[in-house]
N, C-alpha and C positions, 0 to 999 in steps of 0.2 A: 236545797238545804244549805243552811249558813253557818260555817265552823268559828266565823268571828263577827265583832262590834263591825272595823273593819271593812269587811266583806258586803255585808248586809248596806250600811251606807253608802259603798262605792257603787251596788245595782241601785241604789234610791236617786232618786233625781231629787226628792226634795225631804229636807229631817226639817219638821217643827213642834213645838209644844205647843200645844192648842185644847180650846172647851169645843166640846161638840154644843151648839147652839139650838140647833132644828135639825129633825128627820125628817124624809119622806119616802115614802115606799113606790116604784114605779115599777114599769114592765115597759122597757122602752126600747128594747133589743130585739123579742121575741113576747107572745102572748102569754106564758106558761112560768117564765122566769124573773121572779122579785127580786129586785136590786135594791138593797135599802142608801139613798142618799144622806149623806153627814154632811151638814155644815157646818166646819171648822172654824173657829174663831183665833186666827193665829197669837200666840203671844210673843212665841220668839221661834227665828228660824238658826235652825244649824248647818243645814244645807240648800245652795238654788233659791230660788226668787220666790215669796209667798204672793206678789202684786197687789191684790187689793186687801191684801191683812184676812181676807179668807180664804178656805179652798173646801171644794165638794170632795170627799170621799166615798168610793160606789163600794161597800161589798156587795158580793152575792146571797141572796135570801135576806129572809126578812124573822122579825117576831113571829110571824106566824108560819112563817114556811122556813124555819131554820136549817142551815147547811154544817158542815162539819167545823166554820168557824167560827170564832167567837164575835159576838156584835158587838159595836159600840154603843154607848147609853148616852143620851142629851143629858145634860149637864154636868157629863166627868169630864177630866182631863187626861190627855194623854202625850207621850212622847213616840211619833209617829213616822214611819220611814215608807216614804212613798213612791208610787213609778207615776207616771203618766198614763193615763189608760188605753193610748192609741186609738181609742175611738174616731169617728167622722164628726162634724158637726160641729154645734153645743157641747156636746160630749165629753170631744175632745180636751178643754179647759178640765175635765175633773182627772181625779187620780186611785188608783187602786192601791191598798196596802202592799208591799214589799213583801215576796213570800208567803203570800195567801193571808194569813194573822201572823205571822212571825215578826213582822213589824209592828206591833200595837204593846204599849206601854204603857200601863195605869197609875195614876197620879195617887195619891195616900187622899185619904178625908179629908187634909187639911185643904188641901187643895182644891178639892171640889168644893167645898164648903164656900172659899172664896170666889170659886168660879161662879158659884151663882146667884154669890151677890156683886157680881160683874166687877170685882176690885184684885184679882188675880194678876199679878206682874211679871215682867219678865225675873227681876229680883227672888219673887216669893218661889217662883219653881227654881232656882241656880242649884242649891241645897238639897233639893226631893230627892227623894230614890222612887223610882218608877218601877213598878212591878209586870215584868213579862204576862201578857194577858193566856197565854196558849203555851204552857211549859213543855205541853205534850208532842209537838210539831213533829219533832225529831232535830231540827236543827241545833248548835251547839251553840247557844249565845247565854249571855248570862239572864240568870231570873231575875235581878235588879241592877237600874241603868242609873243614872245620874246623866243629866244633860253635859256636863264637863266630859263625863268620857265616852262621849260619841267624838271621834275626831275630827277634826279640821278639816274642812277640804277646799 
């Protein structure tokens, strides 16, 4: 549970604003369990290295086999607080949301709007206010973020 902005970005390895690009659904842990894979199209980072301007994000479950969080959708935007997944392999390069969904942030319309005619800038998000996708978590962070006030690190 996360009582601040804070808090939440100092467990993140990596804070960036990014379009989900492409899903895919796999099962590559175990037979039973869908991991839905995001491919993030980074726009700007706030925290740690994005490397090649993209990065895979695994939640757990999928569209069809849904778990207690909230999914990501291809082509919204989000402002995203992420770990590493410790995984082996391949794997290893992706990253898991920050506190289950407590990390995930959703951009207004304007934004996706522009995300999907691929002309989204680092500029056009400075301004936004992102909306907490999972208010219900229990953790203590605010329901609307602004990339300004995620802090420094």
């Amino acid at each position: 549970m996360y009582d601040s902005v804070k808090a939440i970005t100092d467990d993140s390895d990596l804070v960036v604003v990014g379009t989900v690009a492409d899903q895919k659904v796999v099962q590559d842990i175990d037979d039973e369990t869908d991991f839905t894979l995001s491919t993030v199209k980074v726009i700007t980072t706030k925290k740690g290295d994005a490397g090649d301007e993209t990065v895979v994000v695994r939640q757990t479950g999928s569209t069809e086999n849904q778990t207690a969080g909230a999914m990501m959708e291809t082509g919204s935007t989000y402002l995203l607080f992420l770990v590493h997944s410790g995984l082996a392999g391949d794997l290893a390069s992706q990253y898991y949301v920050t506190g289950a969904d407590a990390g995930i942030y959703l951009a207004p319309a304007t934004a996706k709007a522009k995300a999907q005619t691929g002309t989204v800038t680092e500029q056009d998000i400075s301004g936004e206010t992102f909306n907490r996708v999972n208010s219900d978590s229990g953790d203590n962070l605010p329901a609307t973020l602004t990339v300004d006030e995620v802090p420094a690190s």
